[in-house]
C-alpha positions as CSV (number, residue, x, y, z in Angstrom):
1,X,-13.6,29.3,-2.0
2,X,-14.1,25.6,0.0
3,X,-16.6,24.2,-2.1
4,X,-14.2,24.8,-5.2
5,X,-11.6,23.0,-3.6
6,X,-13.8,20.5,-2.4
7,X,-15.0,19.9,-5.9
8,X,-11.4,19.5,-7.1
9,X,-10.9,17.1,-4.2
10,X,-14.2,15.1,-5.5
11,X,-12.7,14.9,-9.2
12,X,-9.5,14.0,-8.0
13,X,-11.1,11.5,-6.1
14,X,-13.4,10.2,-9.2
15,X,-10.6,10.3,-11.4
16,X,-7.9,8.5,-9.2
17,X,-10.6,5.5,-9.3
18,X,-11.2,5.9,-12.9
19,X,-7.3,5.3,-13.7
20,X,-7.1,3.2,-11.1
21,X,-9.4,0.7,-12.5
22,X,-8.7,1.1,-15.6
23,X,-4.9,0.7,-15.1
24,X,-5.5,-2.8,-13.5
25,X,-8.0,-3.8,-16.0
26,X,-5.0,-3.3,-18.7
27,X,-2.4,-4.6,-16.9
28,X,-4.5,-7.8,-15.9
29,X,-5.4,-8.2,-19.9
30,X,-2.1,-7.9,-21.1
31,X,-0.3,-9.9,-18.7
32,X,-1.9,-13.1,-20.6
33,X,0.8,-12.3,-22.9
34,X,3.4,-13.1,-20.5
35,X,2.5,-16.8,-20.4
36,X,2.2,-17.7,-24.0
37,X,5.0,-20.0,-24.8
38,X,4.9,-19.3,-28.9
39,X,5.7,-15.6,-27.7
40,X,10.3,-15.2,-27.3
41,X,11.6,-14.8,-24.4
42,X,12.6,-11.1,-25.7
43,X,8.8,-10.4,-26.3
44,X,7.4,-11.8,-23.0
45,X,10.4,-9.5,-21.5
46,X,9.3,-6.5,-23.0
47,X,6.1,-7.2,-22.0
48,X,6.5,-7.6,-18.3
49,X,8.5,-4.0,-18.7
50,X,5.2,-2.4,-20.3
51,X,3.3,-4.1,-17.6
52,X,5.1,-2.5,-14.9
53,X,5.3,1.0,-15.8
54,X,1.2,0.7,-16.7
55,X,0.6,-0.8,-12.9
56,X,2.4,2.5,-11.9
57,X,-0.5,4.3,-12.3
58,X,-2.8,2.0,-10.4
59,X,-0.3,1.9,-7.7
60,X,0.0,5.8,-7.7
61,X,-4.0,5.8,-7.7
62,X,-4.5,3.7,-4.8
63,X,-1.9,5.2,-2.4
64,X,-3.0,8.8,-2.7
65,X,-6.8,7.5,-2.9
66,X,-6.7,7.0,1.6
67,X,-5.8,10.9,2.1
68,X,-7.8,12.0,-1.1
69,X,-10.8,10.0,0.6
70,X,-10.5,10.5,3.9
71,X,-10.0,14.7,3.4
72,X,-13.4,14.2,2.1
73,X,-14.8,13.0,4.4
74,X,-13.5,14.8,6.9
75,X,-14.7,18.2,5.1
76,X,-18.2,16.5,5.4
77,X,-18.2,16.0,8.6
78,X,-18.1,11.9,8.1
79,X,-14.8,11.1,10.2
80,X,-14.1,11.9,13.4
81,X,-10.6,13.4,12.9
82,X,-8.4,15.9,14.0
83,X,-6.6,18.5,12.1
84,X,-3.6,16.9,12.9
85,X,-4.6,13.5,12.7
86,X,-5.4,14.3,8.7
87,X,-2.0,16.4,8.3
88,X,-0.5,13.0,9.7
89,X,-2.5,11.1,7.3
90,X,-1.2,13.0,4.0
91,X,2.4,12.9,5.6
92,X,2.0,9.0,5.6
93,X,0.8,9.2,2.4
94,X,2.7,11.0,0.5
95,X,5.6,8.6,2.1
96,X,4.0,6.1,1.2
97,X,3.7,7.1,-2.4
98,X,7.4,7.8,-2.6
99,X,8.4,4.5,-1.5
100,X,5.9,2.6,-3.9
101,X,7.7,5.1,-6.9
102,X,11.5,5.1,-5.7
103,X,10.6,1.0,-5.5
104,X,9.6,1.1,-9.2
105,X,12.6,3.0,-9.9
106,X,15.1,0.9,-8.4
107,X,13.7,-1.9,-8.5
108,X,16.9,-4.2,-10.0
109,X,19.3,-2.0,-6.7
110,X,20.3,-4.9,-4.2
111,X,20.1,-1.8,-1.8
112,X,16.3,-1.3,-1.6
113,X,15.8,-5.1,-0.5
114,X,14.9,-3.6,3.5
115,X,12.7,-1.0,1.4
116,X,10.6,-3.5,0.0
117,X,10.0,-5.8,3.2
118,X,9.4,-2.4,4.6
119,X,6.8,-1.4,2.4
120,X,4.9,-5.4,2.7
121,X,4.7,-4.5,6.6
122,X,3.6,-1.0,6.2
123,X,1.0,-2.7,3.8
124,X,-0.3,-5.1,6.4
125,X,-1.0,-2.0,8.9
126,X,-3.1,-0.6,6.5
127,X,-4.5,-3.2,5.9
128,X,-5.4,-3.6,9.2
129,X,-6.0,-0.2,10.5
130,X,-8.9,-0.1,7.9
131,X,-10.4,-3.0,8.7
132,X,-10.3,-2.7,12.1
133,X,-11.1,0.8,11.8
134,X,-14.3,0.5,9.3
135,X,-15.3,-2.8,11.8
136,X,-15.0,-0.7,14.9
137,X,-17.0,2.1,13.2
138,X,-19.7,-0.2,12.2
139,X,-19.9,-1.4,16.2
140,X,-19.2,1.4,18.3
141,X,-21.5,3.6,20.2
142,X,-19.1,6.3,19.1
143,X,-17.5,5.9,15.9
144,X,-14.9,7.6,14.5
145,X,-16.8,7.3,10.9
146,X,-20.6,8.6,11.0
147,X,-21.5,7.0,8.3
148,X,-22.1,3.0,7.7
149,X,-21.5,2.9,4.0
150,X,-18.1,4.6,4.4
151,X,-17.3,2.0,7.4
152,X,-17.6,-0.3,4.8
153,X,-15.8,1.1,2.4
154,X,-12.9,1.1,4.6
155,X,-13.3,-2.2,5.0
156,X,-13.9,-2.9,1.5
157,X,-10.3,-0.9,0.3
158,X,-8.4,-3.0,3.4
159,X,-9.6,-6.0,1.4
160,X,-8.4,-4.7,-1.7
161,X,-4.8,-3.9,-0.5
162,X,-5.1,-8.0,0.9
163,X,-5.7,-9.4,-2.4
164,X,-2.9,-7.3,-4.2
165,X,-0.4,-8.0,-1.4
166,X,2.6,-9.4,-2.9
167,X,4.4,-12.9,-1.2
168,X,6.0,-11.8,1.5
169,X,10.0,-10.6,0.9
170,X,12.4,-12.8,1.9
């Protein structure tokens, strides 16, 4: 029935918050550990290893959270999309997601280097596609998103992706 998946879609979306926060939270209390100078350099290195597979999850969380969140909506009638337009989002997503993992997996592969600038540009358009989107909702005479607080919101998660934007890849 659509409210069931709906449902599901709501606790995935609850739940992909809950470990997304929660993963950061960890990740930014351990990483104190990294700079203590009475810790070896052995320690501090295992440390940093932990650290990165943890701030999978977060990663993983706030990827998928943009389709997740934005299927909502759409089944509530909050975003002006079309059918294709969502299929196109998930598509992106789900790409998205791959390169963030096969990045974590191969991270030390001299290979991936064009990934990685690849996937600091593809952050910046989302970045800006949701600001600019959630601004241009807020404004318009016809937005695309019916609904102010979720205008902000995309604004809000734009910012978010900004502040855990990496230096850019040389």
């Amino acid at each position: 029935n659509g409210m069931l998946g709906y449902d599901l879609l709501l606790l995935l979306h609850i739940l992909l918050f809950v470990y997304w926060l929660g993963g950061d939270l960890g990740v930014f209390y351990s990483s104190r550990y990294l700079t203590k100078p009475e810790l070896p350099p052995a320690t501090r290195a295992t440390v940093l290893k932990i650290l990165l597979f943890i701030d999978m999850a977060p990663r993983v969380c706030l990827i998928s959270m943009l389709p997740v969140g934005l299927t909502l909506s759409y089944l509530q009638g909050w975003v002006a999309l079309p059918g294709w337009g969502l299929a196109l989002i998930w598509v992106g997503g789900l790409a998205w997601l791959w390169l963030g993992i096969t990045l974590y997996v191969r991270e030390h592969d001299p290979a991936i280097k064009p990934l990685t600038k690849f996937d600091w540009w593809l952050r910046v358009a989302v970045i800006a596609v949701l600001i600019a989107g959630g601004a241009f909702a807020l404004v318009s005479a016809e937005p695309w998103v019916n609904q102010p607080w979720l205008a902000l919101k995309l604004i809000v998660m734009g910012l978010i992706i900004f502040c855990g934007l990496p230096r850019r890849p040389s």
